[in-house]
N, C-alpha and C positions, 0 to 999 in steps of 0.2 A: 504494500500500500504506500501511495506518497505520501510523504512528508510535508506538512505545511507549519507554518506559527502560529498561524491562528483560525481559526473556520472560518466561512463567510457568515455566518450568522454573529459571531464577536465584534464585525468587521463594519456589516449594511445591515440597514433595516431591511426584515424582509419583504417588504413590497418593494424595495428597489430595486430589487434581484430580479422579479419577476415585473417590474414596470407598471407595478399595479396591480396586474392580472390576481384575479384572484379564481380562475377558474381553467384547468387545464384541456388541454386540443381531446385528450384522447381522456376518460376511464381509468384509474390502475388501481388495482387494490394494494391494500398494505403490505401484503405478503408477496406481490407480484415481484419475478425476479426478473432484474435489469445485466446485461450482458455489452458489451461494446462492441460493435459491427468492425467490419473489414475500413467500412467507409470511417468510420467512428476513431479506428488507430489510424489511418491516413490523414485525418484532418489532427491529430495530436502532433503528429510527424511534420505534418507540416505547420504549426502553431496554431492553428485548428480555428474555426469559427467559434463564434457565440464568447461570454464573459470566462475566468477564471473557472468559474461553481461547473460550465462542462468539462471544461477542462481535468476539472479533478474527479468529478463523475467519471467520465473516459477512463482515468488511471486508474480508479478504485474497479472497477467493473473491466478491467482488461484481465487477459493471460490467461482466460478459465477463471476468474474468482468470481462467480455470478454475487450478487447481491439486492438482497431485497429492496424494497423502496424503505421501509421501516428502517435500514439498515443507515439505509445511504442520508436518511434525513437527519439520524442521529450521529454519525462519524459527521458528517458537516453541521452540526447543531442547529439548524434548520427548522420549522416550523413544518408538520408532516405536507400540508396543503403545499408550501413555496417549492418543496424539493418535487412533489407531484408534478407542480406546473413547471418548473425545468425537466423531469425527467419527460416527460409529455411532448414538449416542443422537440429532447433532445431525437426521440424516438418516432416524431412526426420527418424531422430532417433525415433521419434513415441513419441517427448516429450509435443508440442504442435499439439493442432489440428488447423486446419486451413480452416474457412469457407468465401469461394470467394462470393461476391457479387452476385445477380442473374443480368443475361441480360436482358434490359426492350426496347430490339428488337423483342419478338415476341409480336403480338398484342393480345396476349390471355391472357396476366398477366392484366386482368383488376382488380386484387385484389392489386396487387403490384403498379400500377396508382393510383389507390382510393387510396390508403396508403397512396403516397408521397405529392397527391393532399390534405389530411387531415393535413398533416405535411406542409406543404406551406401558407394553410388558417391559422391555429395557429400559425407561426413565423409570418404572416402580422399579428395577433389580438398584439403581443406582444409591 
């Protein structure tokens, strides 16, 4: 993970990060995980578009380290809404990808039950 001094949340209010916006392009949920596209390390490589806050989204969310939005909003002390509305745009411009939770309302994901059920029994063993 990069290295910074201070977050952007220490730094700007957050509506200035987001220009005000308080409402993002796209939908993510909390737990949606954020990954950085081909496009996403090319534009780092090259000093990349958009402010600092993608900048460091990009780095945090490169080399395989996926990351939640929950995550990303708290490593950048962030307000969960403001880091939504960046990851949003970042993931409109085709810099992050963005993989939503699956729904475990149909009763046919008996694989994704056993999963959680697996995950359940080993946080009690701990």
């Amino acid at each position: 993970m990069p290295e910074r001094d201070e977050p952007t949340g220490a730094l700007v209010r957050p509506y200035a990060v987001t220009r005000g916006r308080t409402r993002p392009k796209l939908e993510i949920a909390l737990e949606a995980l954020v990954e950085t596209t081909v496009r996403g390390r090319s534009g780092m490589m090259r000093g990349g578009q958009g402010g600092s806050e993608h900048q460091y989204i990009a780095e945090m969310c490169d080399g395989g380290r996926v990351q939640s939005l929950a995550e990303i909003a708290a490593r950048m002390q962030l307000p969960l809404g403001v880091a939504r509305v960046i990851v949003a745009d970042m993931a409109s411009d085709g810099l992050v990808a963005v993989y939503e939770p699956t729904s475990l309302d149909d009763e046919t994901d008996a694989v994704g039950t056993e999963l959680l059920e697996r995950v359940l029994s080993g946080l009690r063993r701990l």
